[in-house]
C-alpha positions as CSV (number, residue, x, y, z in Angstrom):
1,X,-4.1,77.2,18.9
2,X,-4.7,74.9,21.4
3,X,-7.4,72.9,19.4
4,X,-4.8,72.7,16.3
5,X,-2.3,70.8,18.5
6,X,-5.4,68.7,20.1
7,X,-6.2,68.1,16.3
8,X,-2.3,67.5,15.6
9,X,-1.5,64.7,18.2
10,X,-4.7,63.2,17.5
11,X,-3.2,62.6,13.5
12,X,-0.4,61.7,14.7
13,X,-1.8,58.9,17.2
14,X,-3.6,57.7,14.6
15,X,-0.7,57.7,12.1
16,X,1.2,55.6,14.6
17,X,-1.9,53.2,15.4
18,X,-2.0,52.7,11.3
19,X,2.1,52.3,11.0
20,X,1.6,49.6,13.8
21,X,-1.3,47.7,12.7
22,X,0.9,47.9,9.1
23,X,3.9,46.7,10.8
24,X,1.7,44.1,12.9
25,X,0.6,42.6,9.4
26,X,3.4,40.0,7.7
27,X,3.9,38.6,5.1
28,X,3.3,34.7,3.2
29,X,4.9,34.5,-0.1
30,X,3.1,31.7,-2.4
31,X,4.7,31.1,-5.6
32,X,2.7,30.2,-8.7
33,X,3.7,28.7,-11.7
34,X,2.3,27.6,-15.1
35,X,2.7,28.6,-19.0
36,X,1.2,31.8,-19.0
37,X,2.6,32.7,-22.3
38,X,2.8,30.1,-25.6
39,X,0.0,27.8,-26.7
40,X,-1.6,26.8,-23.7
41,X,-1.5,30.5,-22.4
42,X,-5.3,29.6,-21.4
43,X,-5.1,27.1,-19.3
44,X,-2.1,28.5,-18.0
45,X,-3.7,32.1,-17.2
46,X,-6.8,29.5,-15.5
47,X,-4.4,28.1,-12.9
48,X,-3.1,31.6,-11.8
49,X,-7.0,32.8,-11.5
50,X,-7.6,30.2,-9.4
51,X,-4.9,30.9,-7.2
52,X,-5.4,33.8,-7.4
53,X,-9.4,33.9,-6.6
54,X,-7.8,31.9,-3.0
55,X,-5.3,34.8,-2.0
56,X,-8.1,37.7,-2.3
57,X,-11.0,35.9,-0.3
58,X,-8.0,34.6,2.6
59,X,-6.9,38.3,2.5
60,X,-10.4,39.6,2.7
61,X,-11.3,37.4,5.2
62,X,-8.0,38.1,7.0
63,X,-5.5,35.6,8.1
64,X,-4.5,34.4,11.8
65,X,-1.3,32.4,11.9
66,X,-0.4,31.5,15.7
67,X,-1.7,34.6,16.7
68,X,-0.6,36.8,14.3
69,X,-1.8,38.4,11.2
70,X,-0.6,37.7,7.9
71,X,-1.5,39.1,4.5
72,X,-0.7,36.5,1.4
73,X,1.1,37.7,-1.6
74,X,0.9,35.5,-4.7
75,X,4.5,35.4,-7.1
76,X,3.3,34.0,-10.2
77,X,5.6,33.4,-12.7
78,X,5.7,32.0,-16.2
79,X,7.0,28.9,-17.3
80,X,6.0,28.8,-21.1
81,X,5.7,24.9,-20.3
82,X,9.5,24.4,-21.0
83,X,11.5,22.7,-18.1
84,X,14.4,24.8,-18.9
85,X,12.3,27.9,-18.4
86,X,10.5,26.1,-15.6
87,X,13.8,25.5,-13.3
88,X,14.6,28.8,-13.8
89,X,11.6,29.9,-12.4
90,X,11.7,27.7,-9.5
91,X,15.1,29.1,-8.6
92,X,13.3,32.1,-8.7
93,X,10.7,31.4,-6.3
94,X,13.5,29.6,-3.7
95,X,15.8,32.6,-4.1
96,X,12.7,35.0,-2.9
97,X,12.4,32.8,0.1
98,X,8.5,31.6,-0.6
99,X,6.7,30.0,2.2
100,X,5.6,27.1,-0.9
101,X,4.3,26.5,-4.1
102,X,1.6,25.7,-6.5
103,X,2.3,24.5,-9.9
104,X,3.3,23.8,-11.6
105,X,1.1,23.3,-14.4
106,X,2.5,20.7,-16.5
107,X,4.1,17.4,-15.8
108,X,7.5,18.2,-18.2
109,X,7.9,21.3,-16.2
110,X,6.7,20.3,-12.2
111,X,8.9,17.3,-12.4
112,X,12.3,19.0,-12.9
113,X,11.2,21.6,-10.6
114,X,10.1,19.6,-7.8
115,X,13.8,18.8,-7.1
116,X,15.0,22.6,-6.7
117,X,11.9,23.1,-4.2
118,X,13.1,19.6,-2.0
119,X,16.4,20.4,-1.9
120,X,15.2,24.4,-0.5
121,X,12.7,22.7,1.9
122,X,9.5,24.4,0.4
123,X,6.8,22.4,0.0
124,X,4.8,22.5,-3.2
125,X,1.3,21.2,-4.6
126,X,0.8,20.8,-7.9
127,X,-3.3,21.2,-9.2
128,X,-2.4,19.4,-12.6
129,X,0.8,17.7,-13.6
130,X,-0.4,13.9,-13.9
131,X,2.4,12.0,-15.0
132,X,3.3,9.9,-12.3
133,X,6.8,10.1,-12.6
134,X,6.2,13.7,-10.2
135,X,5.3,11.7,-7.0
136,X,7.8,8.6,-7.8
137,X,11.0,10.9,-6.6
138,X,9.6,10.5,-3.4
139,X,10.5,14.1,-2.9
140,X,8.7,14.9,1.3
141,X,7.7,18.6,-0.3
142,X,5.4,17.1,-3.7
143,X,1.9,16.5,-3.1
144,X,-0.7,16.8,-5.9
145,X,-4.9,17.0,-5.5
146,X,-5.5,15.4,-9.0
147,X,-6.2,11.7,-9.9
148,X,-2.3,10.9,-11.7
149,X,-2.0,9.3,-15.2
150,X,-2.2,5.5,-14.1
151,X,-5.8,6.4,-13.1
152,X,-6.2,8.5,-16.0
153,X,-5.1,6.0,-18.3
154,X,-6.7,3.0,-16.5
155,X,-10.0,4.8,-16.7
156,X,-9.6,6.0,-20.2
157,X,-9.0,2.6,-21.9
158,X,-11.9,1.1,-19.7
159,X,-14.6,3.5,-21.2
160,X,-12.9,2.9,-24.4
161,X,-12.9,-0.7,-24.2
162,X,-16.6,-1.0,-22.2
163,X,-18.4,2.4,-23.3
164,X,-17.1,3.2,-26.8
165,X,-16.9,-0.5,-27.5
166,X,-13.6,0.6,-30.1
167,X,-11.8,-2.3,-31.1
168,X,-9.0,-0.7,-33.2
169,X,-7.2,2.3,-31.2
170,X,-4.7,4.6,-33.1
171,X,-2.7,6.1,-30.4
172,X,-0.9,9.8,-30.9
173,X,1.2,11.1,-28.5
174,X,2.9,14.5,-28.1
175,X,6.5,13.1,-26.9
176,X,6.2,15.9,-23.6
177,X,6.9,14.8,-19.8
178,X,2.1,14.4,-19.9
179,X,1.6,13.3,-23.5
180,X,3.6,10.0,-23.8
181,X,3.0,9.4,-19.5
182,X,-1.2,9.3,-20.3
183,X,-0.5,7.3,-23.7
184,X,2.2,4.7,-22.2
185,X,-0.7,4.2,-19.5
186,X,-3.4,3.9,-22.1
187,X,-1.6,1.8,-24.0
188,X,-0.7,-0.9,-21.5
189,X,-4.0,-1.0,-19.9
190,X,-5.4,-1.6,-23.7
191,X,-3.1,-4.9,-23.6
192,X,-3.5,-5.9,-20.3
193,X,-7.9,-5.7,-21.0
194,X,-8.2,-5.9,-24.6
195,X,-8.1,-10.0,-25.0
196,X,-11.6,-9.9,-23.4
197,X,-13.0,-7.3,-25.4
198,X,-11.0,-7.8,-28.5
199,X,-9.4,-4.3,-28.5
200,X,-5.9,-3.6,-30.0
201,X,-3.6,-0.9,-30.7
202,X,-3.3,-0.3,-34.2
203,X,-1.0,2.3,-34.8
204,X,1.7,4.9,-32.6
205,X,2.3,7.8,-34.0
206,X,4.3,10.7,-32.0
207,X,4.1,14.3,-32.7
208,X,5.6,17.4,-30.5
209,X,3.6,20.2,-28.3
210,X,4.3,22.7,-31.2
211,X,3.3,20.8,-34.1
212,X,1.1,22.2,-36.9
213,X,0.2,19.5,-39.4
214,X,-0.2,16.0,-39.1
215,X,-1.3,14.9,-42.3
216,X,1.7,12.2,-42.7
217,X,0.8,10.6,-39.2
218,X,-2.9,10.5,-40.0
219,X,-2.5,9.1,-43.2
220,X,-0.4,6.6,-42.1
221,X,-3.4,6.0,-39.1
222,X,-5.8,6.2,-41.6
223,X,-4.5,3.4,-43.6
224,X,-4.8,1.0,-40.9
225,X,-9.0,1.4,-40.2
226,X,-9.0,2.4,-37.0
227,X,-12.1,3.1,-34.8
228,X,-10.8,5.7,-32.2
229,X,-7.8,8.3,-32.4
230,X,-6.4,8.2,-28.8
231,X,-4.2,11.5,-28.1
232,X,-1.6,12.4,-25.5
233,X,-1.4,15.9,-25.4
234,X,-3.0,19.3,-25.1
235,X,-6.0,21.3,-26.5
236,X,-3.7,23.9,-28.5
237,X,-2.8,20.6,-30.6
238,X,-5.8,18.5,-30.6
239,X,-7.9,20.9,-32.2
240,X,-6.1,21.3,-35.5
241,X,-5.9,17.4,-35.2
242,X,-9.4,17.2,-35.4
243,X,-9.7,19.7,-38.5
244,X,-7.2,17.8,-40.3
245,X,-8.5,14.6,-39.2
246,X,-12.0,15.9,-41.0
247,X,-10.3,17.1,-44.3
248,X,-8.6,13.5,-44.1
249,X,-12.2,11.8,-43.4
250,X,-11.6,10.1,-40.7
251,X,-14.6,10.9,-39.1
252,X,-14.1,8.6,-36.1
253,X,-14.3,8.8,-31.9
254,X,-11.4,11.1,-30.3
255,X,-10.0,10.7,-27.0
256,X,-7.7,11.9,-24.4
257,X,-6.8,13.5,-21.4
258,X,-7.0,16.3,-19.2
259,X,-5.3,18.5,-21.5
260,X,-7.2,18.2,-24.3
261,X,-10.5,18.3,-22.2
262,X,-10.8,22.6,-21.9
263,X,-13.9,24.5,-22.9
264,X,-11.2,25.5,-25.8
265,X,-11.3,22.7,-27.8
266,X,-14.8,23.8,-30.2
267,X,-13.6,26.9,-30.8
268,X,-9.8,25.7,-31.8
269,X,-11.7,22.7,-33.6
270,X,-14.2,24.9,-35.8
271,X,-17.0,22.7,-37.3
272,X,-14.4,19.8,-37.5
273,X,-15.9,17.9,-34.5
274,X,-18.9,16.4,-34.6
275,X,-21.0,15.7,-31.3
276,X,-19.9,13.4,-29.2
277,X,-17.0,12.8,-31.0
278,X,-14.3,14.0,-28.5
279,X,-14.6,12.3,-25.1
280,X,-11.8,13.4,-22.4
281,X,-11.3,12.7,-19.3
282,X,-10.7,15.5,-16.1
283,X,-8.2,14.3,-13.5
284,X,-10.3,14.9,-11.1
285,X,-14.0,16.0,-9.7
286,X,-16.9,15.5,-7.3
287,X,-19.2,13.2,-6.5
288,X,-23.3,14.4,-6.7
289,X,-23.2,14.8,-2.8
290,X,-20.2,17.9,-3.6
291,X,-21.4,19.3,-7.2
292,X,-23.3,22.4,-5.1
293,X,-19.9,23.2,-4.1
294,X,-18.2,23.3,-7.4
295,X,-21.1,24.8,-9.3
296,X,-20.7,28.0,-6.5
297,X,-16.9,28.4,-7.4
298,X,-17.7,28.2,-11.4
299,X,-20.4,31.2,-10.5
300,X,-17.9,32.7,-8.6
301,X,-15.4,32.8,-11.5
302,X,-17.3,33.8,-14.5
303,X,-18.6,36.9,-11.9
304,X,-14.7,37.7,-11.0
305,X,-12.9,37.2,-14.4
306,X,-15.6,37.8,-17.0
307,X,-14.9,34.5,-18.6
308,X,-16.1,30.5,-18.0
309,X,-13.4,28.0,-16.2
310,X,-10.8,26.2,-18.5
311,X,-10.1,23.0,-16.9
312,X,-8.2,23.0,-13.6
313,X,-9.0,26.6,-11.5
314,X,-11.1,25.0,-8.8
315,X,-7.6,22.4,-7.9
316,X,-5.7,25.5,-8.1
317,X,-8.3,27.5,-5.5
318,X,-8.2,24.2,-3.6
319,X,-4.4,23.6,-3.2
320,X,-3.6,26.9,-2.4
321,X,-6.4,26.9,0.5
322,X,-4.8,23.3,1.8
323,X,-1.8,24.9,1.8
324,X,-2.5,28.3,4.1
325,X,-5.1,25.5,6.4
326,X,-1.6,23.1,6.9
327,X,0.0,26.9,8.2
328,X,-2.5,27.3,10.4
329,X,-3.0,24.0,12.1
330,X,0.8,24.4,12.3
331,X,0.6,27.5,14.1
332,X,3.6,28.9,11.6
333,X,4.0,29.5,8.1
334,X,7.7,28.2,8.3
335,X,7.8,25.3,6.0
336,X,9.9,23.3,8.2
337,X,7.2,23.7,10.7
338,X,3.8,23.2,7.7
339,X,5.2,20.5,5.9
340,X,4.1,17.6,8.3
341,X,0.8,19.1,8.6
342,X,0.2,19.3,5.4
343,X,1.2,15.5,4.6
344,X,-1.4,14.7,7.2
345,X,-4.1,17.0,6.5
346,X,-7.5,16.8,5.6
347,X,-9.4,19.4,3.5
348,X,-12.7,19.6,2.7
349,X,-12.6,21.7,-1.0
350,X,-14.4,22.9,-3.3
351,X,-13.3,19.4,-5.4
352,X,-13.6,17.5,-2.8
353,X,-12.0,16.3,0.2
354,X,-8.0,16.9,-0.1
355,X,-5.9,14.0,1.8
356,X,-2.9,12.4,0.5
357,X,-1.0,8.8,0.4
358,X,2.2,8.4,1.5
359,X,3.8,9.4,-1.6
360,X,2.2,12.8,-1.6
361,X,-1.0,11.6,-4.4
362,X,-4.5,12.6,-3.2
363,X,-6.2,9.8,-2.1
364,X,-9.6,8.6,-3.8
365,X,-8.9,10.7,-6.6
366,X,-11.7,10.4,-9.2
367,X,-11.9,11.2,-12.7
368,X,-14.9,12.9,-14.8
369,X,-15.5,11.7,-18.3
370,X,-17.0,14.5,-20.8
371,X,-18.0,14.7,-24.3
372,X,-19.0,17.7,-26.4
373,X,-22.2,18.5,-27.6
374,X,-23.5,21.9,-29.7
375,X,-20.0,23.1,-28.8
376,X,-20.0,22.9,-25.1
377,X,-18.5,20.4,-23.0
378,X,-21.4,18.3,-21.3
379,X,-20.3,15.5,-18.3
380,X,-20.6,12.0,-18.7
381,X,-20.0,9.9,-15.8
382,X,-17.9,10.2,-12.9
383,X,-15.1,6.7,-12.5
384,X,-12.7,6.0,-9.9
């Protein structure tokens, strides 16, 4: 009898040791957002692994906020890349009372959003909306660790003009929040440079996110003997560009931005694209000095998830780590008491070191050129 009690209160010690410890442990709320349903479901479902990959190893590592210890809970939520569907999510997220935000994904959705998160005080970082418009607000809570589209664009029409050597540009662009803010920069840099090189715009054509066929916008391109399609918009629509682009012969250079630069576009082009013939640009990545690092995390992916990285997973891991690093050099998760941190801190990533400018833009972002060759994407050069 007497060992069954002993046996008894020692369960029941350890019951309240474990409730304790439990009750010890809080809890930071990170919201996530991107379109993880629609056409760009991929890239999408690429941000929230990141993120995603960046709660599990904190939480395995275990996390120390100003002496306590806090277990991160990511609240990912679905945008479709609409802005209507995208305030409504952000609502969401403020309403649950998240200690911040990454995301969202794309510019037409981030931008609208970013106004419900500075008017609730929670800081956010967004891993890839370019369009500049997202940092102009001058919202205290936006920051972004991506090159934006005047350095997209500006590098773009350089390689274009300098590389590529095209001389008549046909420019396309998909109308969204991204599409027209990369091809209003592309364009203008193409004026401002062009007279030395002898490089015009031939044609603008506009299209929409959800568009199928193009065959009255490339015939009308295609009339005009151009040397190089430029495109403002996403892989989902860029790869049946390029198939009807082939069925139209015009069997000429392709280019655009980050969101037409997945490990997508082959297999959404078929055999319509011909090596080398796309060349896209990646808001962002790392000199030779930090490619060890970025090589790990792509290892570290395809072993977790089964699959290869889409485009922007490593800024997603990398914002969300810069985020928890601003609570703890705060000593609080509180936003109010991060936020300050964060627009001062300095975090050495897996893309790089994180710091930003005034207006909330990583400094020294770079860009990475790529082409595709035997249906993988292959680096080119890395510009500034």
């Amino acid at each position: 009898m007497q060992l069954t009690i002993k046996t008894l209160v020692q369960a029941l010690a350890l019951a309240f040791v474990a409730t304790g410890a439990a009750q010890a442990e809080e809890i930071i709320k990170i919201g996530h957002v991107a379109a993880t349903s629609g056409a760009i479901a991929h890239l999408g479902k690429d941000n929230e692994n990141g993120a995603r990959m960046a709660v599990d190893e904190l939480n395995a590592k275990g996390v120390v906020i100003g002496g306590k210890k806090y277990k991160i809970v990511l609240q990912a939520e679905d945008d479709a890349a609409d802005p209507k569907q995208g305030t409504a999510a952000a609502q969401k997220l403020v309403d649950a009372k998240v200690n911040g935000v990454i995301g969202h994904e794309t510019s037409g959705t981030t931008i609208p959003a970013s106004r419900i998160y500075h008017d609730a005080g929670i800081p956010q970082i967004s891993p890839s909306a370019t369009n500049p418009q997202y940092t102009r607000q001058r919202y205290n809570t936006a920051f972004r660790n991506i090159a934006n589209d005047e350095q997209l664009g500006s590098a773009l029409a350089r390689y274009a003009m300098q590389n590529v050597k095209a001389k008549r540009i046909a420019v396309i662009d998909d109308r969204t929040a991204y599409g027209k803010g990369l091809a209003d920069e592309f364009i203008k840099n193409i004026k401002h440079g062009g007279a030395a090189t002898g490089t015009t715009v031939v044609s603008t054509q506009f299209t929409n996110d959800k568009a199928t066929d193009f065959s009255a916008i490339l015939t009308a391109i295609k009339a005009t003997k151009p040397d190089m399609v430029f495109f403002g918009g996403m892989d989902a629509v860029a790869g049946p560009m390029l198939r009807q682009m082939k069925q139209l012969a015009i069997p000429i250079k392709f280019m655009g931005g980050d969101g037409m630069c997945s490990d997508s576009v082959p297999r959404l082009a078929g055999d319509a694209m011909s090596d080398g013939q796309v060349i896209c640009a990646e808001a962002g990545g790392v000199e030779p000095s930090q490619e060890k690092g970025m090589a790990d995390f792509r290892v570290a992916y395809q072993k977790k998830y089964g699959i290869g990285v889409q485009t922007y997973a490593p800024y997603t891991y990398d914002a969300l780590m810069t985020m928890v690093e601003a609570m703890q050099k705060a000593g609080s998760p509180d936003p109010a008491r991060y936020l300050p941190v964060l627009a001062g801190i300095t975090h050495k990533g897996v893309t790089g070191n994180i710091t930003f400018d005034a207006r909330g833009d990583v400094k020294d972002g770079v860009l990475t050129i790529f082409t595709f060759r035997n249906g993988k994407r292959e680096k080119v050069t890395v510009m500034k």
